[in-house]
C-alpha positions in Angstrom: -19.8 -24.2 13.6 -19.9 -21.2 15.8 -18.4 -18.9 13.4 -20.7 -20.3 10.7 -23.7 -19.5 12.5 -22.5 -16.1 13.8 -21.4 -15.7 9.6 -24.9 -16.1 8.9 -26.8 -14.0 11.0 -24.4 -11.6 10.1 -25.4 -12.1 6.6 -29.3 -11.5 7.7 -27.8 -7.8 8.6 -25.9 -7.3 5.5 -28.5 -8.5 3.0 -31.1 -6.0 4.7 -32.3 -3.7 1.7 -30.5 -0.4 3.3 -27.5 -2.2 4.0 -27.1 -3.6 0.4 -27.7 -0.1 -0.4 -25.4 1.5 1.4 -22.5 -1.7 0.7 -23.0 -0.5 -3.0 -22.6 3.5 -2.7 -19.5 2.4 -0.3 -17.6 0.4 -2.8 -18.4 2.3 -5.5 -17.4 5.8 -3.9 -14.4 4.3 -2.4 -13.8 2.6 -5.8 -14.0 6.6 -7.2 -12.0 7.9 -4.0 -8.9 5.7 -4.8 -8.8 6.6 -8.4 -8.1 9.8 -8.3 -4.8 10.8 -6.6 -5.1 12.6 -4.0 -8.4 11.9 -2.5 -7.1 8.9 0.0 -9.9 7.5 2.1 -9.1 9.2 5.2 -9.9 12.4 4.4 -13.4 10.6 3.0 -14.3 9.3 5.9 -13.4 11.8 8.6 -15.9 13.9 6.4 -18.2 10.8 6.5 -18.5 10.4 10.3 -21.2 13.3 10.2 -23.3 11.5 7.6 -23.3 8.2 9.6 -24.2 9.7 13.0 -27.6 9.1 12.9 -27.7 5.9 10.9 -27.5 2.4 13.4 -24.0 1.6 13.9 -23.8 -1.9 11.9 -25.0 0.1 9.1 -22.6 3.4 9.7 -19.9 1.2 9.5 -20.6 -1.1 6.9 -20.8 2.0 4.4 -17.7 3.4 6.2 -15.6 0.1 5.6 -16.9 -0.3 2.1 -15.2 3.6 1.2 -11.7 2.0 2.8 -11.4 -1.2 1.0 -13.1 0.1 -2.0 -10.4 2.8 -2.3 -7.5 0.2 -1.7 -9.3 -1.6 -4.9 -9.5 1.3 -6.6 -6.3 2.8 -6.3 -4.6 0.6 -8.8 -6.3 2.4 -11.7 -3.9 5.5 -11.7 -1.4 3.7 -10.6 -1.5 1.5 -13.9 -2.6 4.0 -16.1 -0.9 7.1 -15.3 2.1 6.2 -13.0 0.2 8.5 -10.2 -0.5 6.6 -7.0 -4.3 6.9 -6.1 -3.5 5.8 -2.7 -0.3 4.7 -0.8 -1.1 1.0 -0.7 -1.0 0.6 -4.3 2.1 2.2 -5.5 3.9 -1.0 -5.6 1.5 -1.7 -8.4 2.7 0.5 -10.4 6.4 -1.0 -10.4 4.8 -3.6 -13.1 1.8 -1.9 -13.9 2.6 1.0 -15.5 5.3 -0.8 -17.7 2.4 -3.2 -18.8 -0.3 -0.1 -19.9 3.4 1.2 -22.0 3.4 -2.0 -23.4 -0.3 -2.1 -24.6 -1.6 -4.6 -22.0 -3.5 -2.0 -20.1 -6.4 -4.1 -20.1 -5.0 -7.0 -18.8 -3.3 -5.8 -16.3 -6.4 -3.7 -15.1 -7.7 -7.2 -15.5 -5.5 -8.9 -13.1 -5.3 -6.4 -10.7 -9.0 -7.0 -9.9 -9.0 -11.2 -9.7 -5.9 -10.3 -7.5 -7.7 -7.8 -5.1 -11.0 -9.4 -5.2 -8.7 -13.2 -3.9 -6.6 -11.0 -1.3 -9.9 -9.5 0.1 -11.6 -13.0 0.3 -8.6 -14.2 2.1 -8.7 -11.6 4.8 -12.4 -12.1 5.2 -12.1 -15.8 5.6 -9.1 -15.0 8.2 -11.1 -12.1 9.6 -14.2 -14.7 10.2 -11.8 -17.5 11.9 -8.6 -16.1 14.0 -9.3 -12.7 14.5 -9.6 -13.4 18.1 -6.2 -15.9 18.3 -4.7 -13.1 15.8 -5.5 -10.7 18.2 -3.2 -12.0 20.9 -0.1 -12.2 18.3 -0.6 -8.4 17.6 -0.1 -7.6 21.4 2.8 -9.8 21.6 4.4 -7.6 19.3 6.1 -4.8 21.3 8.1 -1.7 20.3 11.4 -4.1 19.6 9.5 -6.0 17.6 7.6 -3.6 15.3 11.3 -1.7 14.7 12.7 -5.0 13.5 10.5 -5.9 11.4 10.2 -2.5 10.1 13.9 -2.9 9.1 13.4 -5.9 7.5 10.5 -4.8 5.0 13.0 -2.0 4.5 16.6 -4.0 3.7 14.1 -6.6 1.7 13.1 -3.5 -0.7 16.5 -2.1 -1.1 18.2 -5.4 -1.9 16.0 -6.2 -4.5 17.8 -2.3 -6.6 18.2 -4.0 -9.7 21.8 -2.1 -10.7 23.4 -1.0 -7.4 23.1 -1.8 -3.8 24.6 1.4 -2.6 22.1 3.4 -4.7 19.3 1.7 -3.6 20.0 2.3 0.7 21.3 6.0 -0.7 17.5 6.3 -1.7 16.3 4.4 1.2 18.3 7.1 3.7 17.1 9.5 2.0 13.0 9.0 2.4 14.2 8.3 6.2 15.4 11.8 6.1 12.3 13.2 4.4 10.1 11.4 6.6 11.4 12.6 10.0 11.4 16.6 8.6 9.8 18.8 10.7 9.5 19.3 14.1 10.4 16.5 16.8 7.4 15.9 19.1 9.4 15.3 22.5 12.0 17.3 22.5 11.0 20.0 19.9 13.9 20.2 18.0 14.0 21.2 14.2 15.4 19.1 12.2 16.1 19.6 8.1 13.8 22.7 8.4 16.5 25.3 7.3 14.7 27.5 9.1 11.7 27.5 6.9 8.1 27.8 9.2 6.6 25.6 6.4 8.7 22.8 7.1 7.9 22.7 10.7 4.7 19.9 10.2 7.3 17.8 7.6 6.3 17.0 4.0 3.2 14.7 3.7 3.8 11.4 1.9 0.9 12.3 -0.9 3.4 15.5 -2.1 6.6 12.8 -2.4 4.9 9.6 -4.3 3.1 12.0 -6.7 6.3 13.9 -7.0 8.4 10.8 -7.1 6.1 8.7 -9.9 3.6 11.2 -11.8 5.6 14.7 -11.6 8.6 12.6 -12.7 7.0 10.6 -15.5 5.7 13.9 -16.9 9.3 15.2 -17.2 10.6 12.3 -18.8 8.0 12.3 -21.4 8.6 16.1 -22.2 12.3 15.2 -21.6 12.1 12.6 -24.1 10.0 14.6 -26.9 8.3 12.9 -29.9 11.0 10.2 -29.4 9.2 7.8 -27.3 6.7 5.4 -29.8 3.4 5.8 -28.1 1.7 3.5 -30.7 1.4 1.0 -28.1 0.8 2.6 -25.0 -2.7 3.7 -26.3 -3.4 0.1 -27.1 -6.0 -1.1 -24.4 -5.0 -4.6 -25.2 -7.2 -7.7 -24.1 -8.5 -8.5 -20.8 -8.8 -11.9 -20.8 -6.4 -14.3 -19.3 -4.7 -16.9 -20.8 -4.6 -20.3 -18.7 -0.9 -20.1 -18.4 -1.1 -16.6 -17.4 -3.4 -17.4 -14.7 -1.2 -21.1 -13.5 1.9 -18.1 -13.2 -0.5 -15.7 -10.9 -2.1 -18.5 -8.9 0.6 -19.1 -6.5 2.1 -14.9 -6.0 -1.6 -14.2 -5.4 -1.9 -17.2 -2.8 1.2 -16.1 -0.7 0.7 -12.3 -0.8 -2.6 -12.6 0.4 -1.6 -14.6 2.9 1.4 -12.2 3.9 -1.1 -9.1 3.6 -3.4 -10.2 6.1 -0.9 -11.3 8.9 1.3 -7.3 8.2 -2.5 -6.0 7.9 -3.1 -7.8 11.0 -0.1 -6.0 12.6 -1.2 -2.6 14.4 0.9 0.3 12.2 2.1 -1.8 9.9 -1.1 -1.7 7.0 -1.8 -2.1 3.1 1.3 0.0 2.1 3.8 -2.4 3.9 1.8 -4.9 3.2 1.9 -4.1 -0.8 5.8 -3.7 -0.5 6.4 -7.2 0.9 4.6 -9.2 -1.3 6.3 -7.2 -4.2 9.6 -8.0 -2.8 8.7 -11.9 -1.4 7.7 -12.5 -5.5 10.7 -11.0 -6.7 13.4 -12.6 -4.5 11.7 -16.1 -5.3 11.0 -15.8 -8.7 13.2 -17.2 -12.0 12.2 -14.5 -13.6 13.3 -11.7 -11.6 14.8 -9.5 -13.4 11.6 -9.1 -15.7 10.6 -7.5 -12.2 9.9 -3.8 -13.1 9.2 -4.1 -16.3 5.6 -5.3 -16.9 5.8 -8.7 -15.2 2.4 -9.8 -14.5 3.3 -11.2 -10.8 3.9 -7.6 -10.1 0.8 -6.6 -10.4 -0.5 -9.2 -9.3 1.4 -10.0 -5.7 0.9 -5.9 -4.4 -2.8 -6.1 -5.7 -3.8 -9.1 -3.1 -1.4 -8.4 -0.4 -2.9 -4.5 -0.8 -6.6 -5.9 -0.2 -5.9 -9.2 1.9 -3.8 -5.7 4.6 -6.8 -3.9 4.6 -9.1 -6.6 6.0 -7.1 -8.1 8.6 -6.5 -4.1 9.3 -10.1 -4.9 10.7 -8.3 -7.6 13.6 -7.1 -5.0 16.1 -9.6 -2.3 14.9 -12.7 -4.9 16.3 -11.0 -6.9 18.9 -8.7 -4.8 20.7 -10.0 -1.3 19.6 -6.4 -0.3 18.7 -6.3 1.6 15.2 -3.6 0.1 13.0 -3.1 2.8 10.3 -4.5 6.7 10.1 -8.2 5.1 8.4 -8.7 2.6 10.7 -8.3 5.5 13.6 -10.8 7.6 11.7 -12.9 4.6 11.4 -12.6 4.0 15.3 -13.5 7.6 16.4 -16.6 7.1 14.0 -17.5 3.6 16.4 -16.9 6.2 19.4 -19.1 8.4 17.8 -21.7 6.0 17.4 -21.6 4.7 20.9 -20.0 1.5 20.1 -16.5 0.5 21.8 -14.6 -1.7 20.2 -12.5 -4.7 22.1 -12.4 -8.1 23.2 -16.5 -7.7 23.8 -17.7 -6.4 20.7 -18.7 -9.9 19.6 -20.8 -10.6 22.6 -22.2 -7.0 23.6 -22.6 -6.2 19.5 -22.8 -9.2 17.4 -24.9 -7.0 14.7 -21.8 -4.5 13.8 -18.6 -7.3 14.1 -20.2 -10.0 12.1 -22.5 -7.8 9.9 -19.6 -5.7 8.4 -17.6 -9.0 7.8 -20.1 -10.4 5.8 -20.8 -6.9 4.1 -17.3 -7.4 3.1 -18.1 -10.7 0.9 -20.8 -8.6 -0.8 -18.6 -5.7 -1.1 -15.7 -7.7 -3.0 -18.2 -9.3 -5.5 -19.7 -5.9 -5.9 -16.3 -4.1 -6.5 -15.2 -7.6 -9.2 -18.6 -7.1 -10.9 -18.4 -3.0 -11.0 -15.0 -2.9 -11.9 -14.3 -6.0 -14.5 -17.2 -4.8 -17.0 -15.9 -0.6 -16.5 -12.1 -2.0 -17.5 -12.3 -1.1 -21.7 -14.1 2.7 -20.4 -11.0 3.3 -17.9 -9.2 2.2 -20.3 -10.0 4.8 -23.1 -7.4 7.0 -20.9 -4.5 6.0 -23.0 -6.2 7.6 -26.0 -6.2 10.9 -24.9 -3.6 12.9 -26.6 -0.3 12.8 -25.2 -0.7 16.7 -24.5 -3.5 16.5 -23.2 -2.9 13.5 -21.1 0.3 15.2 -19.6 -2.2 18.0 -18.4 -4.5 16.3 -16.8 -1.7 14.3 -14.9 -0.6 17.8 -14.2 -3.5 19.0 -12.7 -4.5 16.0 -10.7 -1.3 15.8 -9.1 -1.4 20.0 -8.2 -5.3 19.8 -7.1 -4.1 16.7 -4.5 -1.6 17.7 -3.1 -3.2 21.5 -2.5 -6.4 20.2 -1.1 -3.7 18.5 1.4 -3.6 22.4 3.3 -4.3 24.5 0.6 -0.6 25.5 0.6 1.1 27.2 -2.8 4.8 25.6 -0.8 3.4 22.1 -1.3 2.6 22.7 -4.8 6.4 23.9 -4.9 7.3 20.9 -2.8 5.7 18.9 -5.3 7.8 20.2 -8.0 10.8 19.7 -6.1 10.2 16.1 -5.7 9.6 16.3 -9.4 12.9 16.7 -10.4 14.2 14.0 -7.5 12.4 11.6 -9.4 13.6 12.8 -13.0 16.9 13.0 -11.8 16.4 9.4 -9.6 15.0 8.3 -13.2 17.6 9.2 -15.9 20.9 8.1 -13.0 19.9 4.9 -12.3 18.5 5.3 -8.4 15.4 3.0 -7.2 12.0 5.1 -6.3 10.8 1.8 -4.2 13.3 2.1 -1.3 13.0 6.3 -1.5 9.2 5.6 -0.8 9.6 2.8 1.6 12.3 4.7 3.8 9.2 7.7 3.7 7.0 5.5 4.8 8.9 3.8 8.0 11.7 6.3 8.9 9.3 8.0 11.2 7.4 4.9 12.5 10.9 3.4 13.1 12.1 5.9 14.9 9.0 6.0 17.5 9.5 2.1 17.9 13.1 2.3 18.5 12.4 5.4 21.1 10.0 3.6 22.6 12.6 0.2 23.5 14.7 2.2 24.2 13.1 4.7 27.4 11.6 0.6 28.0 14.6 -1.0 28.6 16.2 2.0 30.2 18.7 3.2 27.4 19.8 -0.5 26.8 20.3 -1.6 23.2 20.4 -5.1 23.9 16.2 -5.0 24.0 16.3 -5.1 19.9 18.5 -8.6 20.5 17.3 -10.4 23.4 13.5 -11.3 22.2 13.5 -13.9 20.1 11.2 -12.2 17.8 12.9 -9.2 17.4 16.2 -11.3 16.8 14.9 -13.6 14.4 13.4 -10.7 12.2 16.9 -8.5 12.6 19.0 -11.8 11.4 16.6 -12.0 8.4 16.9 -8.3 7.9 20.8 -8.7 7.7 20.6 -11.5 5.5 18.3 -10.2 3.1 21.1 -7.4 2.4 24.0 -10.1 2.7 23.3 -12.6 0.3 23.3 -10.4 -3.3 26.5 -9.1 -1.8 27.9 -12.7 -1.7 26.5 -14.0 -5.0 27.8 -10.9 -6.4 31.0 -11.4 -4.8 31.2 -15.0 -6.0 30.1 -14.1 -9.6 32.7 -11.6 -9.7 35.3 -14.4 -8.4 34.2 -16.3 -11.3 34.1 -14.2 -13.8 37.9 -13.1 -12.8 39.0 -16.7 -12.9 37.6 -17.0 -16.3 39.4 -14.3 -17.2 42.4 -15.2 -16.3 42.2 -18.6 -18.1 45.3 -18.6 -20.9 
């Protein structure tokens, strides 16, 4: 009853005029943000925190939060459409998404990615409103051991779902590891795969690979492939309405990524990109259908989507109750708090009732605004498949060229970009996964710190990542994740000899 009570007032604050107002223009920009690649919402709202200085804080961060999960909903648009990752949490869509728009089901699965975000953001809300404070306590149990296992284990699940090869799959996997730790080392300022290139001293930002990896690449297969490839379908919208079975098959992925988002969204570092990842990989190591996994399966949409959203919200657990910023928006949006006199922590619900419960409600508002913006713009969005296939090549050109040189307004990223290009061509037409490649990018660096971290803890001693039980459990699950295709393989190919050798 308390948190019912303290729900409602925060309603009164969210359902003042102003901060209706400023709900809308945050969804809807953030909707806008996440479309287009490049944009991300941190840079938004690091440019925002001016604009909200003199507004009250309740309000300042209601329109600030509705920019973040507004671009997390939005950033399945491009990903769907054009194969180009709006922002980093959704390019797990894309796996299934892409494949569907080819297919001539953009609609639909434009379609489902909304129901799916809209149910993974009402989950987090819901577990935002009634254990963010138990929650809370988990995240500090979690130390540096911790956080490095289960780091590997979102890593091992990815790779041993590689549809054709094991091997390649961790190949691409240690290779985003080694792109993600490029640069300069912090602590002991060593260079390491620099080649003695200045420009390589800050590392390659994560935008330049994924755009590379997924858009750059798409474009050179399509120019690759010529007038060959039957585009009489792909510039079908398709319909957007569900049919009942369609909806019984999405009912229960949706359920359990949302679920799994907003306990890894809960997670300080972990975020809507890991988050995305493990519900893509959970669906796909549990589903009869698996190897339709990749290739327009609606649960692939579908899982990402909600996990994606449900991330972002409980992203929101150690932001407000501990003050600790779990990914690089949340930290922008606590510097804003700072900004605005406001200090997040275990008393922010006491001391400022107004800006804890008034943003979660403005988050119920926000995800009915975001369903009712973005289900009726679906057949306009759309109308992107129609464009000429030259045309359409262009502008995937130049959106991918203008992001990733409003990064630093570098020509070497734009060349860096082209370079990843060709990865993912090459990556393409020989048969190597782009998920583990952009997993190992994402976690290669964060691992390291964790492991660093145990390590000057417990004095040098590699036994730390064994003797929690946390860290052990998640380690053992990480081990057997990569084990078991390599003992079904093992016993289908004992099988398939004994067959053989049947007079």
């Amino acid at each position: 009853m308390d948190a019912f009570t303290s729900l409602l007032y925060g309603f009164s604050i969210a359902l003042e005029p102003i901060n209706l107002f400023y709900v809308f223009i945050g969804v809807f920009a953030g909707t806008i943000i996440g479309m287009l690649p490049g944009l991300g919402p941190i840079s938004a709202l690091a440019l925002m925190i001016p604009i909200t200085f003199g507004m009250a804080p309740s309000s300042g961060l209601i329109l600030m939060a509705g920019v973040y999960y507004g671009a997390i909903f939005g950033g399945s648009t491009s990903s769907i459409l054009l194969n180009a990752p709006g922002v980093a949490g959704t390019v797990a869509t894309s796996f299934d998404g892409y494949p569907m728009a080819q297919q001539g089901k953009a609609g639909k699965a434009l379609a489902i990615a909304a129901y799916a975000s809209f149910i993974g953001g009402t989950v987090s809300i819901i577990g935002l409103m009634l254990i963010a404070p138990a929650l809370s306590k988990v995240a500090v149990s979690f130390g540096p051991a911790e956080y490095f296992a289960l780091m590997i284990l979102g890593l091992t699940a990815v790779v041993s779902l590689s549809d054709k090869s094991l091997v390649k799959g961790l190949m691409a996997a240690v290779f985003g590891m080694m792109v993600s730790i490029m640069g300069m080392d912090l602590q002991t300022g060593t260079e390491r795969y620099t080649f003695g290139t200045i420009e390589l001293l800050d590392g390659i930002d994560f935008l330049i690979v994924a755009l590379g990896i997924f858009a750059l690449a798409e474009v050179f297969y399509m120019l690759l492939k010529g007038g060959r490839q039957n585009t009489s379908q792909r510039n079908v919208i398709g319909s957007l309405r569900l049919t009942r079975s369609e909806v019984k098959e999405m009912a229960a992925p949706v359920g359990r990524s949302s679920v799994l988002g907003f306990f890894t969204g809960v997670l300080p570092g972990a975020g809507a990109t890991i988050g995305s990842f493990l519900g893509y990989s959970l669906e796909k190591r549990i589903a009869k259908d698996a190897d339709t996994f990749g290739k327009g399966n609606i649960k692939g949409v579908a899982a990402p989507e909600a996990a994606n959203n449900a991330a972002c919200g409980g992203s929101f657990v150690p932001l407000l109750t501990l003050g600790v910023p779990g990914s690089g928006t949340t930290a922008v949006l606590l510097g804003a708090l700072l900004v605005m006199g406001v200090t997040p922590g275990p008393m922010l619900m006491e001391q400022r009732p107004d800006v804890f419960w008034g943003v979660i409600a403005s988050m119920y508002i926000g995800n009915l605004f975001l369903l009712v913006l973005n289900l009726p713009l679906i057949p306009l969005i759309a109308k992107v498949l129609d464009t000429p296939r030259p045309i359409l090549l262009a502008l995937i050109l130049i959106f991918c060229m203008v992001g990733v040189f409003g990064l630093n307004f570098s020509r070497y990223d734009l060349l860096f970009l082209l370079g990843f290009g060709l990865i993912g061509l090459a990556m393409r037409l020989y048969g190597f996964p782009a998920a583990p490649l952009i997993l190992g990018m994402i976690l290669g660096a964060l691992m390291e710190e964790s492991m660093r971290r145990a390590l000057q803890i417990s004095g040098g001693d590699w036994g730390v990542f064994i003797d929690k039980p946390i860290s052990l459990t998640l380690l053992l699950l990480a081990a057997l994740s990569l084990g078991l295709p390599l003992i079904k393989r093992a016993f289908k190919w004992g099988k398939t000899r004994r067959l053989s050798q049947q007079p």
